[in-house]
N, C-alpha and C positions, 0 to 999 in steps of 0.2 A: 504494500500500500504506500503512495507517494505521501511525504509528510505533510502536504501541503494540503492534506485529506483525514490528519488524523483525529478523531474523535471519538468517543464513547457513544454508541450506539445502544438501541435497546434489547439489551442479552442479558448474559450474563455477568459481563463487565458491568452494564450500565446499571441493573440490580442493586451488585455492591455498591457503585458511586450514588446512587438514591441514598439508600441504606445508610451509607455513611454520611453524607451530608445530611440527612434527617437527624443525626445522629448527634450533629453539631446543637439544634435546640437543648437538646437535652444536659449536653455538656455542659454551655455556656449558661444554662439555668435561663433559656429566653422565654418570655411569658408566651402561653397556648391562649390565643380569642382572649377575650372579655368579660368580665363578671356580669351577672343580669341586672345587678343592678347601673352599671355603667349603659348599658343598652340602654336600659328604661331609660335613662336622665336624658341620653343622645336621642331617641324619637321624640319625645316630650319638649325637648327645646327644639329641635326641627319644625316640629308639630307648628308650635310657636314664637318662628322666627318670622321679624318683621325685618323689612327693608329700610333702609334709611332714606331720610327726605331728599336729601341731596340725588341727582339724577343725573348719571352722565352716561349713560346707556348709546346717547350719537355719536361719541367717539365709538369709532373702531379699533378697538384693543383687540389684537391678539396674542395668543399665546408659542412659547418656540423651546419646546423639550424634547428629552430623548421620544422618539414613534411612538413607543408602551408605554410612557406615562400617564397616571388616570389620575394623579392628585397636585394638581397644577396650580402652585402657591402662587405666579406673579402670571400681567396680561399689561401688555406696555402698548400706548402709543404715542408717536412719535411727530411732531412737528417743528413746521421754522418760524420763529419771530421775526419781530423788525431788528432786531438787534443779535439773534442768535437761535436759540432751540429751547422747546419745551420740551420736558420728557413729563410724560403721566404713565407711570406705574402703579399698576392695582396690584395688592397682594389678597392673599385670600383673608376673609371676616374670622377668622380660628378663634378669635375674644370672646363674639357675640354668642359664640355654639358652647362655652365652656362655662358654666357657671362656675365661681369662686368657690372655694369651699366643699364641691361639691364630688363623688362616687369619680367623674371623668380628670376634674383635676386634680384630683388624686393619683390617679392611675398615669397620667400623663408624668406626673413626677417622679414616680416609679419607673418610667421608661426611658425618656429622656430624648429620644430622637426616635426613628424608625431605624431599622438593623437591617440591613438586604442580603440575602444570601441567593445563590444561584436557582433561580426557578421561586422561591419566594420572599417574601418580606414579615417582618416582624413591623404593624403601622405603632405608629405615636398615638393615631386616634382609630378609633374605629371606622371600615368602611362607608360608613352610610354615609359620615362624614367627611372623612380625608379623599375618598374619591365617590362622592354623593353632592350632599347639600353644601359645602364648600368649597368643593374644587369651581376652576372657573373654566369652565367646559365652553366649548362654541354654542352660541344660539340659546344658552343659558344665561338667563340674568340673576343675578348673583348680587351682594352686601360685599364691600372690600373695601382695605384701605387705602386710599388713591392716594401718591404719592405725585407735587405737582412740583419739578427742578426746574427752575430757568439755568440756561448755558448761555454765557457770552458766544461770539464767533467762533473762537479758540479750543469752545468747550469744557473753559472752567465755570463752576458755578457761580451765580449771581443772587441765589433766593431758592428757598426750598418752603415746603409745610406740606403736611400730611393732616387728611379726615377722611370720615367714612362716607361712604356714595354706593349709590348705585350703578353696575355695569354690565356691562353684556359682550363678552368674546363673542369677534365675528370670523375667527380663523383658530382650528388648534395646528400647529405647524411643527413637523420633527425636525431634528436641526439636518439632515441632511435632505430633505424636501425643502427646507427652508432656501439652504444655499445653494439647489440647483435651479431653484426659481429666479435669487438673487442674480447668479452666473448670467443662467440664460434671458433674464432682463422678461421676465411673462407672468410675474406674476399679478394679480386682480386687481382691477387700480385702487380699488376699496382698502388696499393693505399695500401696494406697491410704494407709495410714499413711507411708510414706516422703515419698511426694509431697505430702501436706500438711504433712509435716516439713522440708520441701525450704522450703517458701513462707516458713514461719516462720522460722526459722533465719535463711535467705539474705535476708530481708527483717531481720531483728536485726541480721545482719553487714552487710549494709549502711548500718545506722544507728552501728553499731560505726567505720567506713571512714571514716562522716560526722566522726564526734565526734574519730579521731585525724588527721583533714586527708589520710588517703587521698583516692585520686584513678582512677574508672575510665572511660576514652572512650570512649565507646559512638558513636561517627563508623560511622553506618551503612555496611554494607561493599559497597566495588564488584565484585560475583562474578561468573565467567564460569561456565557450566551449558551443557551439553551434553543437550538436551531435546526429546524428539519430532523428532526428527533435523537438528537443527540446533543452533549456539551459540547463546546470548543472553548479553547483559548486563543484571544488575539490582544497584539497593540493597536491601540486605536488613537493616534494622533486628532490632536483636536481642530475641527475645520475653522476657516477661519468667523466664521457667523459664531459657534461656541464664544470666541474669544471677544467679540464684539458684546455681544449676549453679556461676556461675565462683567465687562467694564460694567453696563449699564445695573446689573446687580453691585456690582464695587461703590458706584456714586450715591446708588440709597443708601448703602451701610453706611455711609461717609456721612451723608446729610443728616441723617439718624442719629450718628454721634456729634455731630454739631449743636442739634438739638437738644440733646441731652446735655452736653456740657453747659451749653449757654442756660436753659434751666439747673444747672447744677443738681441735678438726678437720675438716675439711668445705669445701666451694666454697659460695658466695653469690652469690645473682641480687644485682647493687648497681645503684644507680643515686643520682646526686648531685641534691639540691633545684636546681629553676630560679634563675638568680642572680638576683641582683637587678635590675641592667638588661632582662631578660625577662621579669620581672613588671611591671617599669614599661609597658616598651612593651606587654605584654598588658590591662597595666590601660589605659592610653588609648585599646587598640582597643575596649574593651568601653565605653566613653564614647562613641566613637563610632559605635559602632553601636546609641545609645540601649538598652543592656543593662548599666549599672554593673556593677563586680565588686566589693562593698563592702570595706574595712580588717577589717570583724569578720566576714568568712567566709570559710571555707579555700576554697581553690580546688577542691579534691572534691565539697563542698556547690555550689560555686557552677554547674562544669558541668554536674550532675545537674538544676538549673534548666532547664537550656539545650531549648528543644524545635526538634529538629531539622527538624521541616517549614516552620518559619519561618527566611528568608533569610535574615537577620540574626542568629539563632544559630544557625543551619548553619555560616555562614563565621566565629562565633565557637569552635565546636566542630572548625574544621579550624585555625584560629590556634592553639589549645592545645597542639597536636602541638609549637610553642616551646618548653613548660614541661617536657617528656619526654624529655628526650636525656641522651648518654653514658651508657646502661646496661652492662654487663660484669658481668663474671664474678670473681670476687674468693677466691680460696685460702689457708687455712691450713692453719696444724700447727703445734702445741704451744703458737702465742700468737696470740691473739684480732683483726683489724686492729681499725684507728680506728672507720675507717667500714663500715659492717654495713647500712646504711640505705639499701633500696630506695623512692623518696622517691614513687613512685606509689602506693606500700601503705601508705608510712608507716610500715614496719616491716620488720626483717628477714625476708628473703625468701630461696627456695631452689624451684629447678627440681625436683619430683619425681614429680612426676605423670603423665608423660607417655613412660615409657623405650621402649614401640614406637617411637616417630616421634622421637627427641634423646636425645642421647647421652649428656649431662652427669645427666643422671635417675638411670641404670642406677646411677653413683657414688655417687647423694647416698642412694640404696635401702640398699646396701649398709653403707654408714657408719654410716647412722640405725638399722638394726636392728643393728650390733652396739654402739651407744651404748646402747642401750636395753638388749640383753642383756647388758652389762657384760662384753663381751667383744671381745678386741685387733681394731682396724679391720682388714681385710684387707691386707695389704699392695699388692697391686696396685693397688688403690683410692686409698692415701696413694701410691705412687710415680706416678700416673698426674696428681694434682692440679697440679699446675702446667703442664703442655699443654695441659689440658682449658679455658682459655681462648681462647687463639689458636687451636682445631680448632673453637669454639661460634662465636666472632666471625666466623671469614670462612665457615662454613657458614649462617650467619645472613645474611651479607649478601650468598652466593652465591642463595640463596633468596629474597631481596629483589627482586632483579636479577633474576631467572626469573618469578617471581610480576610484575611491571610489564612486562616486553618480553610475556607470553603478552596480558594484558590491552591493550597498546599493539595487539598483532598484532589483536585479537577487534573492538578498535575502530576499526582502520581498513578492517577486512572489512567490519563491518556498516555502516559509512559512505559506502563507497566510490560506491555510486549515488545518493547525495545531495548530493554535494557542485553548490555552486547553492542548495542551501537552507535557508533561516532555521528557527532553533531558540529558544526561549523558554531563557533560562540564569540562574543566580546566578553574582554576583561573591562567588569563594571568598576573594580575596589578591591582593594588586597594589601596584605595577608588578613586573614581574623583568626585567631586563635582561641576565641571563646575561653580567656582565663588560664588558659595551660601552659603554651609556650609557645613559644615564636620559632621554632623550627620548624622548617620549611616540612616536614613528614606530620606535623598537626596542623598545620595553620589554612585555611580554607579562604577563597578569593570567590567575591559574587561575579558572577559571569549572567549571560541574557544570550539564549538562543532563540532566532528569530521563527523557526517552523516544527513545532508549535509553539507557540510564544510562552516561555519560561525564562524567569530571573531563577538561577538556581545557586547552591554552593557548590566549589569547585575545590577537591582538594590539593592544595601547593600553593604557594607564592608565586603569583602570575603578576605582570606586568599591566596595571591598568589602561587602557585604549588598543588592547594589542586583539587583532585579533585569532584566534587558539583552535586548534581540534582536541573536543574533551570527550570520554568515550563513559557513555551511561552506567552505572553500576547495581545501583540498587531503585525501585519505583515500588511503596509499598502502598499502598492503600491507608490502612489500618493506623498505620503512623506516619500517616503525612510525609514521609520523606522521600528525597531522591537523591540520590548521591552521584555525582559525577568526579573522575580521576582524568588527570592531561591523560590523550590519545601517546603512543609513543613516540609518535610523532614532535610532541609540543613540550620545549622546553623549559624548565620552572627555573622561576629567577630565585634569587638568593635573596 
């Protein structure tokens, strides 16, 4: 079978990889459905949702997620001023559906985010809800929080406010329907103004990211896809509508935290600048991987250099992932902290985009529309700020942990009869010794081989950007592992 074909099929293989992936819930202690009483409260407040007065139903908002998406937090649309650009962004109403206090906000704090695993999901809220009476579906009009940004020419911001309104998606759009409408210039005039205001925009705010030493990874991703009845594994570089898309999410979070701060209340996405010892070593890796990272450009401009199909900034582009750590969560009330500065955006920053699927959203919604309205934060919202760190961090990191064991499980499925043979690979990082020692007979080097798409360990001291024939040795299912050895071919560095 050519690798370019490899997958788990529905047999016997694919049995196991069910089996074991089911298996994962269990492990990771991830909640089965809904309590009844959480049900009751969610038809009941359905039952009895009302709409808000405000009506903006004539805009045409639509929405631009992966194809399968069914619980669609934001619906943007896009215009030109006299002096520059509006953006209106709707998120979804997730406040109005959750009473305080109540069986679902409970349960949501419990959870913390939604958890995806290959073939299902673990929701934040219950279906009815997260992909029912709040999603912002086309042709459906819906309660959301319209988010209204003025943009100078440039695309910096001029003026933000957020309140609730009514709306009506008149397109759900996948992102890659999206940008081959954009490409081939057909898409419906009802929405073609948007999507050419998408390009602009999000290509301004990207040159905006450049100039204040933001910073976005675009480390093509390793996805597991359940397709024509089997799992695969692929990288999936991100198109460029993705990357325009994320700006236009980047300037709510930003606006949000503006908002917060200037009320002086509200939680912050933070994250602290890489120190300086990580810039060093970042900087001699990029010397040595004939890639300089020069004194006069920020390291946002300098990864956006970076082209991923070449070895050498591939495994420069996974080395970065040094310069992005200790992100959290950060709360006030009444006084402003020091540090505000989410150091990947380069600016203050705030989760709000996204209250179907994370939980910290729902709060930052609610805050920002009554900062905006000049009216008293809810109380629930200010009593709830200081847990709502420690419920994001380890929901964060239990989804971390889910998301790499379903992948570890997919990869040693689709391995498993290969092992015996040689694979063409890049050296991503090396040596790791996992604690023991640094000779080269323990020490393991991440490698990425491209058919079927696998980051895996390698063991030896390999030469990062080089690229190696490594020859498969172990694919176990059961424990998640795979073990690759250099082919005899491939010589380990010292």
């Amino acid at each position: 079978m050519p690798y370019s074909h490899i997958g788990v099929r529905r047999s016997a293989a694919q049995q196991s990889l069910a089996q074991a992936l089911a298996a994962l819930s269990e492990e990771f202690k991830l909640p089965d459905g809904f309590a009844p009483d959480v049900l009751a409260e969610v038809d009941a407040v359905i039952a009895g949702h009302a709409l808000p007065a405000p009506d903006l139903t004539a805009l045409p908002f639509i929405t631009i997620d992966p194809a399968d998406s069914q619980d669609l937090d934001q619906a943007m649309y896009l215009a030109r001023s006299d002096d520059g650009y509006v953006v209106h962004y709707a998120i979804a109403d997730v406040p109005a559906f959750v009473p305080p206090g109540g069986p679902l906000d409970a349960e949501t704090r419990r959870r913390g985010q939604t958890i995806y695993t290959p073939g299902q999901r673990i929701p934040l809220h219950p279906l009815t809800l997260s992909e029912g009476a709040a999603s912002l579906f086309a042709d459906d009009t819906r309660s959301a929080f319209v988010w209204e940004i003025h943009l100078a020419a440039d695309g910096s911001q001029t003026s933000c406010s957020v309140r609730r309104a009514t709306v009506r998606s008149i397109a759900k759009l996948g992102y890659e329907q999206a940008q081959e409408m954009f490409d081939a210039g057909n898409a419906p005039p009802a929405y073609a103004g948007t999507l050419e205001l998408l390009a602009e925009i999000g290509t301004k705010r990207i040159e905006l990211e450049r100039a204040r030493g933001g910073a976005s990874l675009n480390v093509p991703a390793q996805e597991v896809e359940f397709t024509d009845g089997r799992y695969v594994l692929q990288f999936r570089p991100n198109l460029p509508i993705e990357d325009w898309n994320a700006q236009i999410s980047l300037l709510t979070g930003m606006a949000a935290a503006q908002v917060m701060i200037k009320g002086k209340v509200g939680i912050l996405r933070t994250m602290p600048p890489p120190d300086e010892e990580a810039i060093a070593a970042y900087r001699a890796r990029t010397v040595a991987l004939d890639n300089p990272w020069g004194t006069d450009i920020a390291y946002g401009q300098y990864l956006r250099t970076l082209n991923t199909e070449n070895p050498k900034d591939l495994a420069l582009m996974h080395a970065a992932t040094t310069l992005f750590r200790g992100a959290g969560y950060t709360p006030f009330n009444g006084e402003v902290p020091e540090k505000v500065l989410q150091a990947a955006v380069a600016a203050p920053y705030a989760h709000t985009t996204a209250p179907l699927r994370r939980l910290v959203d729902r709060f930052v919604l609610a805050i920002c529309a009554a900062l905006c309205a000049n009216e008293d934060v809810p109380a629930w919202a200010i009593d709830s700020l200081d847990e709502l760190p420690d419920i994001m961090n380890a929901s964060n990191q239990l989804a971390s942990k889910v998301d790499r064991a379903a992948i570890d499980t997919v990869e040693a499925a689709l391995l498993r009869h290969f092992v015996g043979d040689e694979f063409d690979a890049v050296v991503l990082s090396g040596p790791k010794n996992n604690g023991h020692s640094s000779k080269a007979s323990t020490a393991r080097s991440t490698i990425q081989i491209s058919v079927p798409a696998v980051t895996g360990y390698c063991e030896g001291a390999l030469e990062p950007g080089t690229m190696v024939r490594v020859k498969l040795v172990k694919a176990d299912i059961a424990t998640r592992t795979i073990t690759f050895v250099p082919a005899a071919s491939t010589p380990i560095g010292s």
